[in-house]
C-alpha positions, 0 to 999 in steps of 0.5 A: 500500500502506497504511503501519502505525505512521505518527503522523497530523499535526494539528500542524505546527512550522517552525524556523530554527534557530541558527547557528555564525557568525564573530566579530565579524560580525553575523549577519543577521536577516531574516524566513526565507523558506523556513519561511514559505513551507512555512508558508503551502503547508501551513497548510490542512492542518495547523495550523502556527506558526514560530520563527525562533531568531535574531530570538528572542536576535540578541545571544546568542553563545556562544563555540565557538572563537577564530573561531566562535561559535553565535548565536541562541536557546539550546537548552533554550530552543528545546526549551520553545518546541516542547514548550510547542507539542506538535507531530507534526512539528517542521521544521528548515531547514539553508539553510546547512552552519553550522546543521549541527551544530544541527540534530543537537542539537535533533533529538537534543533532541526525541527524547530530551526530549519524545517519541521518536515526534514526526516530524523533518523537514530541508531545504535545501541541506545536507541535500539534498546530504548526507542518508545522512550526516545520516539515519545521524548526526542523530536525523531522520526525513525529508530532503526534497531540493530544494524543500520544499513538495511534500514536506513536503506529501506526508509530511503526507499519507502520515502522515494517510491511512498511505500507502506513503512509497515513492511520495513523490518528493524525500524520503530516509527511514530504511527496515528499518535502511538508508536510502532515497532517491527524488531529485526529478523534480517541481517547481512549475512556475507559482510564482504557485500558490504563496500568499503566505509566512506572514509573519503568523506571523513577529514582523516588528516585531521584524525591523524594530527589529533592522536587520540586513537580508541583506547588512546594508545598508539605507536604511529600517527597515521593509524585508523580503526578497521572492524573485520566482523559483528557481533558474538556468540557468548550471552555476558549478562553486562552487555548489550553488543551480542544483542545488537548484532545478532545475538552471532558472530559474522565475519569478513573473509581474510581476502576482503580484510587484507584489501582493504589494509591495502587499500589504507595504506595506498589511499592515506598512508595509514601505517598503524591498525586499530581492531575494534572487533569484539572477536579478532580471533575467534575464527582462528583459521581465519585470524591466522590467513588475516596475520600470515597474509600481512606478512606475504603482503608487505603489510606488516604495521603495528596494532592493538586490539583496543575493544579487546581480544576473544584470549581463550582462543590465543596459544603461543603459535597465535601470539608468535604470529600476531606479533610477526604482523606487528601487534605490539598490544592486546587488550584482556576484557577479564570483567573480573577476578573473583570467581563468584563474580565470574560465574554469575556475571561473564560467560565468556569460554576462559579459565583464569589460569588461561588469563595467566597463560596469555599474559605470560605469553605476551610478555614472552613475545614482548606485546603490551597487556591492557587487563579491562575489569569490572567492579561494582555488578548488581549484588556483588560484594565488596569482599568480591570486588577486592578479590577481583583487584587483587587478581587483576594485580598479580597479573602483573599486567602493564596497564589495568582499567578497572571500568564502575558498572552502569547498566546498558541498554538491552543488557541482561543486568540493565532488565535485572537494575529494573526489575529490582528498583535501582534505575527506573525511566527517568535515569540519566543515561547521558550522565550515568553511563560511563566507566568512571562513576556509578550512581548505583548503590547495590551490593554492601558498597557505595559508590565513593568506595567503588571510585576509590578501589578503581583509582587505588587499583589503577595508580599501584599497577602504574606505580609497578609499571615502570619497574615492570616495563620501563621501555613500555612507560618511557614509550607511551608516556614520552608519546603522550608528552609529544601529542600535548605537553597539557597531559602531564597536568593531568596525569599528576591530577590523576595521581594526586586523586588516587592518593588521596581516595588511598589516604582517606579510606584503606580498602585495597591492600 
């Protein structure tokens, strides 16, 4: 049935949009992969351009409270930029809870300011997870759920031809005055159809003279993220991605990822790969053909795997070979040291004795160990959470990131948080939703103790660190000194905090 009143779509505007963030942490600036993606699987339709606010005013930060700040491109400024534009569909991506409340200004901005009738999409996760909420309290006109490029596809096509929006799947949309959601069932099946993200309309020299990669290590400043799959195949109860994606695994052959490293280092000089897979290496025929073809390619560069690694499936052939490739650090999502925690929170196929292994094994091949941890799971005890401290220290890795839990959307302990009263529709997602607060209380502990066993843990295995690996420290501390001499203000900032939680309470020992 044919759709009346349905504004056709010629032109197409991709956002990443501001975001609230922490004090004194340097917001990443990297090229968006999920709008450059969308960019390049609709660019034949319509014509589209992209804006990343954050590469626009990295250094813009306007205070929101004592802990927050919003960073990025100002609003006025983003709404000259769309309007100088003069989009039919603006697309805003919330891959994070902190672009929430951005989200609603621009959306609000761009119907109150400079057409009413220009269409207003969002996804990712957030909106994915909550879109009633954001369909009924932001001025948007679709969510579309999970993955994006179908349904972005699918409402550019409803709109040019005026067809039914009801046969769309993965969309939710305002109808008559209440809101209708089709969950999706499709997804890409062979991610080698997908074409190459659109980093051509990205600014990427402004990235590389930024150097503030994902995971804000680096070793080159030509280095860019590359994703080589979706999704995941285990169910941990903390997060929401393996939802997101398909609740599976889904893959690039070897063949399309080493094009397109090709294609990286001929089109911009990119000498340095930032993995953002969940699952680097859970296909390890394939991994092994990703790395061995670097090698026989001349491809061989530094990278690190900064969302982390699947470390059940590493053994000493993997590792020699990642570091022939040139991985020069990995990243261990151990979520926790206690074993009472772990069975009830992570489903993740390891042992600890495995976590033992591997990080033995890198230090063996000379390869950079970052340990992420969670403290604070709804119900876990303090007595827990020490433990899980104490482990993460024995492992005498190079760096630790003990992350606060905050419940994310979709996720099995964000439905168990409602369930039992300790976030309701009115948390503030934008605010709440980072690694280094919590303005959850649900165990034996309060939210001051959990910042204080997070900057203890962090400042003693950083005291270690240049005993341990003094090449690594002079490393990435001289780097960081290179990229903005205001860093090392920071960082006495940061231990001055940490000493001063240590002094005011004991907790860690």
């Amino acid at each position: 049935m044919a759709q009346k009143g349905l504004r056709p779509i010629k032109r197409v505007m991709l956002i990443f949009p501001p975001m609230y963030d922490i004090r004194q942490v340097d917001s990443m600036v990297c090229p968006p992969m999920g709008i450059a993606s969308l960019a390049a699987f609709v660019r034949e339709q319509v014509d589209v351009s992209l804006l990343d606010c954050l590469v626009e005013a990295p250094d813009r930060r306007k205070p929101v409270n004592r802990d927050i700040e919003l960073v990025g491109l100002a609003y006025r400024d983003v709404i000259n930029r769309i309007r100088s534009c003069a989009p039919d569909l603006v697309g805003l991506s919330c891959m994070f809870s902190s672009q929430a409340a951005c989200i609603r200004e621009i959306s609000r901005r761009i119907k109150n300011e400079i057409d009413r009738d220009i269409v207003v999409v969002t996804g990712g996760t957030h909106p994915s997870f909550l879109p009633e909420i954001v369909l009924k309290t932001m001025d948007v006109d679709y969510v579309v759920l999970g993955e994006g490029e179908l349904g972005l596809r699918d409402i550019i096509k409803a709109h040019n031809r005026g067809e039914d929006r009801s046969a769309i799947d993965g969309i939710a949309w305002r109808e008559n005055g209440s809101v209708r959601i089709n969950p999706r069932t499709s997804w890409i099946e062979d991610l080698d159809t997908l074409p190459l993200p659109a980093r051509d309309l990205l600014p990427m020299e402004k990235y590389f003279d930024i150097m503030v990669p994902m995971g804000i290590h680096w070793r080159k400043k030509r280095n860019t993220p590359l994703v080589s799959s979706r999704g995941c195949p285990h169910a941990c109860p903390f997060c929401s991605s393996w939802r997101h994606w398909g609740k599976r695994f889904r893959k690039r052959s070897a063949e399309n990822v080493l094009t397109e490293i090709e294609h990286l280092r001929q089109r911009y000089g990119v000498e340095e790969l930032k993995w953002q897979d969940d699952n680097l290496t859970i296909d390890r025929k394939r991994a092994r053909a990703i790395f061995s073809g670097m090698k026989e390619r001349g491809l061989v560069m530094p990278w690190n795997t900064p969302n982390g690694i699947a470390l059940w499936t590493l053994d000493e052939e993997m590792v020699r070979l990642m570091k022939d490739s040139g991985c020069y650090e990995i990243t261990l999502a151990v979520e926790t040291g206690s074993r009472k925690s772990f069975d009830a929170f992570v489903k993740k196929p390891f042992t600890f004795e495995k976590v033992h292994e591997v990080a033995r094994l890198a230090g063996k091949y000379g390869i950079t160990t970052v340990g992420y941890f969670i403290v604070g799971f709804p119900g876990e005890r303090l007595t827990e959470i020490k433990r899980s401290m104490r482990f993460a220290l024995d492992l005498k890795l190079d760096y630790i990131m003990p992350f606060i839990f905050n419940p994310l959307p979709g996720s099995e302990l964000w439905e168990k948080c409602l369930d039992e009263g300790y976030i309701d529709g009115d948390y503030a997602y934008h605010e709440a939703n980072n690694y280094f607060q919590s303005d959850l209380a649900t165990g034996d502990f309060t939210t001051e103790d959990l910042r204080r066993i997070q900057a203890v843990t962090y400042f003693i295995n950083l005291c270690r660190f240049p005993f341990r690996n003094p090449r690594g420290f002079l490393d990435f501390y001289s780097r960081q000194l290179l990229r903005d001499p205001k860093f090392l203000r920071t960082f006495f900032i940061h231990a001055f905090q940490a000493v001063t939680m240590a002094f005011r309470k004991k907790v860690v020992k």
